[in-house]
DONUKE-388399 format. One record per residue (C-alpha): residue number from 1; x, y, z. Coordinates in steps of 0.05 Angstrom, whole numbers. Layout:
N
<site resi="NUM" east="X" north="Y" up="Z"/>
...
END
This chain:
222
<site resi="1" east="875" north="204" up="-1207"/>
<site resi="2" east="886" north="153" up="-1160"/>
<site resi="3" east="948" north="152" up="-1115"/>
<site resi="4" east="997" north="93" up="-1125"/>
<site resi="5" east="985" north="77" up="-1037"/>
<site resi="6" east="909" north="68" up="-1053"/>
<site resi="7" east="921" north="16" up="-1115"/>
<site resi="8" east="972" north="-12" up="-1064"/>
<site resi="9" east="922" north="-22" up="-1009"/>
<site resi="10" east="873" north="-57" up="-1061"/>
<site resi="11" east="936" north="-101" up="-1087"/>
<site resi="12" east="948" north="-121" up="-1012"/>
<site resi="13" east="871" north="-129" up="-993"/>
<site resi="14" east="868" north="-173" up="-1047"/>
<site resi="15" east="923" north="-222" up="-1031"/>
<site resi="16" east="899" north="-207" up="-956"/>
<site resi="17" east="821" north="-207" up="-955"/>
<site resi="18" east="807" north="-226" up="-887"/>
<site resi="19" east="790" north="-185" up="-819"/>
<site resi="20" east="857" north="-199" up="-772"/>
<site resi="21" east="894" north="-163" up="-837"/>
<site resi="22" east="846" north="-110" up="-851"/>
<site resi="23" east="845" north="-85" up="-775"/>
<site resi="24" east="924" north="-99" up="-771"/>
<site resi="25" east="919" north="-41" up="-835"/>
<site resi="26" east="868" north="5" up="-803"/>
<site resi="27" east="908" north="72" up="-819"/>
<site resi="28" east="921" north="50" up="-888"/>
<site resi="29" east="850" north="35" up="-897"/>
<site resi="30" east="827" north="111" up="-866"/>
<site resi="31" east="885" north="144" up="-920"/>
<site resi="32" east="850" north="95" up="-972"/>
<site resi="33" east="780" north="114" up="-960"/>
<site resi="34" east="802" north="193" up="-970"/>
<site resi="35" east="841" north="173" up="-1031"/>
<site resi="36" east="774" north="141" up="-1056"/>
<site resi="37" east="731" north="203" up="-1033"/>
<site resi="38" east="777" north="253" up="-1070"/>
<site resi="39" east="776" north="206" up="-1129"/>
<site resi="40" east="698" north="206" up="-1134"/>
<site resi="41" east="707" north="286" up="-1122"/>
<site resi="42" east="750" north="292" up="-1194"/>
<site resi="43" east="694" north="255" up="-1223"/>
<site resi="44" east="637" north="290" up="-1209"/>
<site resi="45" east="672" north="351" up="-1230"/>
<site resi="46" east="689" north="323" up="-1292"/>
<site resi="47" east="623" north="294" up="-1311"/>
<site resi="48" east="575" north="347" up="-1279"/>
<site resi="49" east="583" north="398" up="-1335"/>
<site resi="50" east="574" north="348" up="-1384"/>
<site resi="51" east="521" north="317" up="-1356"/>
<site resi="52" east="470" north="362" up="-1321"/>
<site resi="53" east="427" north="305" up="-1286"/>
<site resi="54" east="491" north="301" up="-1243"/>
<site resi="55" east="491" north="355" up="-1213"/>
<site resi="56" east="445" north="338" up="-1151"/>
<site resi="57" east="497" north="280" up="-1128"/>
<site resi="58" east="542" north="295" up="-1075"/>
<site resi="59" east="605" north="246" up="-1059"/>
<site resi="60" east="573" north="206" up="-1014"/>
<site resi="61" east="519" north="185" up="-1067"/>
<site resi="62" east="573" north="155" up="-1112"/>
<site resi="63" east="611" north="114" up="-1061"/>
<site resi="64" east="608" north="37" up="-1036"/>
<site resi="65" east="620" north="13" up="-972"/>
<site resi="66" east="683" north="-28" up="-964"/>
<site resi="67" east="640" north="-87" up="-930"/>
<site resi="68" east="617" north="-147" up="-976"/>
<site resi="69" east="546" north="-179" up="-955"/>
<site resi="70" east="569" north="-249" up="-952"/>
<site resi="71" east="492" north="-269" up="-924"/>
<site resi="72" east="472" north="-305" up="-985"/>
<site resi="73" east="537" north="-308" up="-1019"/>
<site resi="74" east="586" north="-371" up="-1024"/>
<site resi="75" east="647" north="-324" up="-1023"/>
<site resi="76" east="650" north="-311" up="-958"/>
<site resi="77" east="719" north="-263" up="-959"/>
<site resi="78" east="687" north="-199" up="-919"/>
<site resi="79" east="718" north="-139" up="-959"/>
<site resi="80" east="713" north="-109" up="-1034"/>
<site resi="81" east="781" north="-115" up="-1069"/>
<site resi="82" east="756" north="-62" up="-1113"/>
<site resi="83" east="737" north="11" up="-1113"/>
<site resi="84" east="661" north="31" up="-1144"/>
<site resi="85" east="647" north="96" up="-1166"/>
<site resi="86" east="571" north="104" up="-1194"/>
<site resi="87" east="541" north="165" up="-1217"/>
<site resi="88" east="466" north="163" up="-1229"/>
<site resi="89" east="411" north="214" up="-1246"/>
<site resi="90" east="378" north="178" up="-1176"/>
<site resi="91" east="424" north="143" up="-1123"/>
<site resi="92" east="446" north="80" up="-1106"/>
<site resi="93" east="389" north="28" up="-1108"/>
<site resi="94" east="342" north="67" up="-1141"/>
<site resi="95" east="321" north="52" up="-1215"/>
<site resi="96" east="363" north="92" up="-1265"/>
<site resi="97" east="416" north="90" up="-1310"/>
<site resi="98" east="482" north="110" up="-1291"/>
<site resi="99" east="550" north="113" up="-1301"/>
<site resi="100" east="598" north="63" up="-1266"/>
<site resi="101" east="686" north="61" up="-1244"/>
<site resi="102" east="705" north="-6" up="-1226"/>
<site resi="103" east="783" north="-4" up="-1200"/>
<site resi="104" east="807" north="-69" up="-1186"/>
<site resi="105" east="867" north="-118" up="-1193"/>
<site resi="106" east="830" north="-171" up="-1228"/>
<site resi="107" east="792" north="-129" up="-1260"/>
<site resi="108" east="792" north="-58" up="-1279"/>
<site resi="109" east="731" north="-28" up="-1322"/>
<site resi="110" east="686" north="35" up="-1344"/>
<site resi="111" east="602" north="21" up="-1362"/>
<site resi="112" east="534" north="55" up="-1362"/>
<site resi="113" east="470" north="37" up="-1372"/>
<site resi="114" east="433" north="-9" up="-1324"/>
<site resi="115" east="448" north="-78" up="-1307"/>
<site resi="116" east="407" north="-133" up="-1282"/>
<site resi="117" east="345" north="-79" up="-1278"/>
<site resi="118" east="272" north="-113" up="-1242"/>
<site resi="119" east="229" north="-147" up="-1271"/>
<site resi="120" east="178" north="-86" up="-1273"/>
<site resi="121" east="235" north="-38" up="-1299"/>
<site resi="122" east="252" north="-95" up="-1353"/>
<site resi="123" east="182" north="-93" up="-1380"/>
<site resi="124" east="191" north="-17" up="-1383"/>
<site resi="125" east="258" north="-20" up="-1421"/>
<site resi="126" east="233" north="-70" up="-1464"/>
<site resi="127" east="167" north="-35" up="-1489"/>
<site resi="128" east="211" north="23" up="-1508"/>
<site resi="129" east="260" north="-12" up="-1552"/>
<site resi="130" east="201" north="-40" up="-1579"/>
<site resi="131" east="166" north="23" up="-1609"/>
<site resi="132" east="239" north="60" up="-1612"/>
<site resi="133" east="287" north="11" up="-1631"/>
<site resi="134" east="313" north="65" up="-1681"/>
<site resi="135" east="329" north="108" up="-1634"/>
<site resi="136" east="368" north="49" up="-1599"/>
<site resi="137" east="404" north="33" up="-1656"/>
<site resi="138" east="430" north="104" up="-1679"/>
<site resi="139" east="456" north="107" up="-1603"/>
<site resi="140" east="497" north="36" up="-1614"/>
<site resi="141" east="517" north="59" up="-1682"/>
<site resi="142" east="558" north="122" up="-1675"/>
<site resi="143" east="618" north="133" up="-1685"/>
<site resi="144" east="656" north="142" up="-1615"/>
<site resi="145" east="607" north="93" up="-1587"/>
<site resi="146" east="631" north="40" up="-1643"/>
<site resi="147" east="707" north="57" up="-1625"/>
<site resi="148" east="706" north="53" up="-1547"/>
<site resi="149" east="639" north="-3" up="-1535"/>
<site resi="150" east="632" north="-26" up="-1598"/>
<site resi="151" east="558" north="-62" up="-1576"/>
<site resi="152" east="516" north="-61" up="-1516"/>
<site resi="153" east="547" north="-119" up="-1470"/>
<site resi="154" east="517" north="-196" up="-1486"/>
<site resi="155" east="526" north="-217" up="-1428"/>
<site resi="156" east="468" north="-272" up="-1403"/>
<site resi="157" east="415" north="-251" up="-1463"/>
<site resi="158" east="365" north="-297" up="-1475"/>
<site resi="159" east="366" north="-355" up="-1522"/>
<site resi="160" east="298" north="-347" up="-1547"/>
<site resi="161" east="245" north="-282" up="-1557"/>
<site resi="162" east="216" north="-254" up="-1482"/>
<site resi="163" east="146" north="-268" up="-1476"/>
<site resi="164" east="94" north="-228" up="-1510"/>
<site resi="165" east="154" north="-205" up="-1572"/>
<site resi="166" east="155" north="-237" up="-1637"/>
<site resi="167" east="226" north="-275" up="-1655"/>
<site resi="168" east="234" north="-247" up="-1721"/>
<site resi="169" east="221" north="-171" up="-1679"/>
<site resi="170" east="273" north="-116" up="-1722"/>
<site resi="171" east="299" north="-114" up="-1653"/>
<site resi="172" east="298" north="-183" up="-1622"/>
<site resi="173" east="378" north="-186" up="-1604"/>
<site resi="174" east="364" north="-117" up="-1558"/>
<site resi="175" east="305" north="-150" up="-1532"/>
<site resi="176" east="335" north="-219" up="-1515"/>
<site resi="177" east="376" north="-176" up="-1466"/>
<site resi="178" east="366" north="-178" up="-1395"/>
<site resi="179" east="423" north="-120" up="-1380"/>
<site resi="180" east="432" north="-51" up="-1422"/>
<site resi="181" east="498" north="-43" up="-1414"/>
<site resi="182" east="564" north="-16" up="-1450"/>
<site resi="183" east="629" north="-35" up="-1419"/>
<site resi="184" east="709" north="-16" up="-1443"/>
<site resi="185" east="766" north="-50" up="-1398"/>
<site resi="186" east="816" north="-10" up="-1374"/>
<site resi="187" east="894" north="-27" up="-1339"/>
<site resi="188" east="897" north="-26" up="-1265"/>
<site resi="189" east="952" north="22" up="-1264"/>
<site resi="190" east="924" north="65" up="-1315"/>
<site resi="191" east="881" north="98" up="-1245"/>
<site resi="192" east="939" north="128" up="-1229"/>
<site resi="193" east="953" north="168" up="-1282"/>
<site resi="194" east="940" north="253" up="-1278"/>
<site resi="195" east="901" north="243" up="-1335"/>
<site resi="196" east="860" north="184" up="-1308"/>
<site resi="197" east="798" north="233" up="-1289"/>
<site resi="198" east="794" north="272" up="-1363"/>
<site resi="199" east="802" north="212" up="-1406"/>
<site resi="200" east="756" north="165" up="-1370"/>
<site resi="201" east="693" north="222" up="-1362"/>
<site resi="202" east="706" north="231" up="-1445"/>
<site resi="203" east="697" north="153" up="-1450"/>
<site resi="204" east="643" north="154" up="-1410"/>
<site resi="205" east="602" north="214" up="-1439"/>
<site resi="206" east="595" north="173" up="-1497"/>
<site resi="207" east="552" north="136" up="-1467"/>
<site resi="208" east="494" north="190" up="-1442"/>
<site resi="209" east="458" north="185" up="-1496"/>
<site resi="210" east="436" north="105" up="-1473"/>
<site resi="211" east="433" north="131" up="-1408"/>
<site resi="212" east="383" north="181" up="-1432"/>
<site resi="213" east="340" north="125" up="-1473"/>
<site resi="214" east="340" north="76" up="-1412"/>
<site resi="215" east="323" north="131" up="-1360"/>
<site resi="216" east="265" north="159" up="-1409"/>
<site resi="217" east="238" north="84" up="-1411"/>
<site resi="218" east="245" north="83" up="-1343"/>
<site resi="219" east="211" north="153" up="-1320"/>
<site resi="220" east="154" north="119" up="-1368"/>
<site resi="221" east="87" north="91" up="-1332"/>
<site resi="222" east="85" north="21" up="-1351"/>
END
């Protein structure tokens, strides 16, 4: 769980997302920063026996720094008024489907999957729905993945067939996609719950077998 002085800190940072504050705040920043460490801690121990592939990823691999790049950005308030955990069979930057924690006062959330993947990755992705769109849909269509996603997130999908697939394809509406991923909302207070930790890795288990589809499309030589 996540203590009630760390969902304070993002509460403030939010109303207060600028550098005189942030250094005026320093020490709560340092307590927040363990807070978020210990947090990403309970996760890992959570999900690592449930997920195997986790098991080389150490804290450090999961964790965001609390700096925005504002370089090409038009928001140009310097901080994350969130906390991102991500959990991935690689690391950060690297091309593989993961599981994601996204604690925040506008927005609080739970995903996996891959999201916004390159173009060469796309192509990879694609092919494999493309021969295996079964397998796809048997992942979107059980049960627990009904309940908690209901449907891979539509999010920016294409309007029309991607080049080089038919528009009447048995699995055009996967293929118009341009993200694979599954996404439940959660309260902003909910983090602090003792339970927070055991409920969300249950959620989020649910969702290894796309993880497992996107990673072997992935691992694939295109």
């Amino acid at each position: 769980m996540l203590t009630k002085e760390a969902l304070q800190f993002i509460e403030d940072l939010t109303a207060n997302n600028n550098r005189e504050w942030f250094l005026d705040n320093k020490k709560r920043y340092e307590k927040f920063k363990t807070d978020y460490q210990n947090l990403v801690a309970e996760f890992l121990s959570a999900m690592k026996p449930l997920d195997p592939s986790l098991e080389i990823l150490e804290v450090k691999n999961c964790m965001f720094r609390i700096n925005r790049d504002i370089r090409f950005s038009k928001d140009k308030t310097p901080y994350k008024n969130h906390l991102g955990i991500w959990m991935s069979t690689g690391v950060k930057g690297t091309n593989r489907a993961g599981y994601y924690i996204h604690i925040g006062k506008n927005e609080s959330f739970i995903a996996a999957g891959c999201y916004v993947p390159e173009a060469e990755d796309l192509k990879k992705i694609r092919k494999e729905i493309a021969f295996f769109y079964e397998d796809l849909e048997e992942i979107v269509a059980e049960k627990s993945f009904q309940k908690i996603f209901k449907n891979l997130d539509q999010n920016n999908a294409l309007k029309n067939a991607p080049k080089n697939y038919e528009k009447d394809h048995p699995a055009i509406d996967f293929l118009k996609l341009k993200s694979f991923t599954a996404t439940d909302k959660f309260d902003f207070n909910e983090a602090t719950n003792t339970d927070f930790v055991q409920k969300t890795a249950a959620k989020l288990i649910v969702l290894k077998p796309l993880n497992d589809f996107l990673n072997r499309a992935l691992n694939t030589e295109n």
